[in-house]
N, C-alpha and C positions, 0 to 999 in steps of 0.2 A: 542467312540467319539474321544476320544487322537490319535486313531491309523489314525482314518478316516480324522480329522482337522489339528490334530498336539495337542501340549501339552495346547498352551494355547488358542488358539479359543476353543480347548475340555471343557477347564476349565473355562473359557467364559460362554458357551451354557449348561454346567451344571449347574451354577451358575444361569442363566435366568430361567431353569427349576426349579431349589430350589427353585428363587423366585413368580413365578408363582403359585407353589404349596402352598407355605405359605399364601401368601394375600388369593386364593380361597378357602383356607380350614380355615383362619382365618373366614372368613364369614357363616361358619357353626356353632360359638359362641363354638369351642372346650374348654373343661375348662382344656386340658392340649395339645400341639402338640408341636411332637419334629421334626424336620425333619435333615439327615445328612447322608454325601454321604458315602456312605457303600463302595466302591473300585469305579475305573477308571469311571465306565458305571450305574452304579446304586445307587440310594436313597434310605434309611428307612425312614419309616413314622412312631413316635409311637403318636397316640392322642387318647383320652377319652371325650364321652360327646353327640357329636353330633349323631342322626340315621344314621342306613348304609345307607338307602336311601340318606340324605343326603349329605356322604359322596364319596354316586359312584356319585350323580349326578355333584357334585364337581370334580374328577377326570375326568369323561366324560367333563369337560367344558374345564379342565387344556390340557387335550389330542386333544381335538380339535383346542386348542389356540398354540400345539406344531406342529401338524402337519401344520397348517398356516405359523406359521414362517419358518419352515423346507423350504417348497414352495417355498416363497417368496428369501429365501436365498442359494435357489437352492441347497436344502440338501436334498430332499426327493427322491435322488438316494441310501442313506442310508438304511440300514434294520437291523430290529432287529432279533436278531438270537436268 
């Protein structure tokens, strides 16, 4: 993301994804989630508590709410490698 926006739109747009992640995975009632950007392009998640179900259907809702904005913000010429 840094290479593709620049430093801080990257850090911007990471920052929205962290947030995003945290509210919809708060809503799974986890009784512990950590989340923190692991380098430039990537998040760790660690939580305890909730089903995997659950927790993929939270991520499927987080990914569907990134690829939106992407769109919208004319970023989804972007790819993940």
């Amino acid at each position: 993301m840094n290479n593709a926006l620049g430093r801080a739109r990257g850090n911007k747009f990471m920052r929205m994804v962290a947030g995003l992640l945290e509210d919809r995975l708060k809503s799974t009632n986890p009784d512990l989630l950590f989340i923190s950007r692991k380098n430039a392009d990537e998040l760790s998640i660690i939580m305890h508590g909730p089903e995997e179900q659950d927790i993929q259907d939270a991520l499927a809702d987080v990914q569907t709410q990134i690829r939106a904005f992407a769109e919208e913000a004319g970023l989804n010429y972007l790819r993940h490698h």
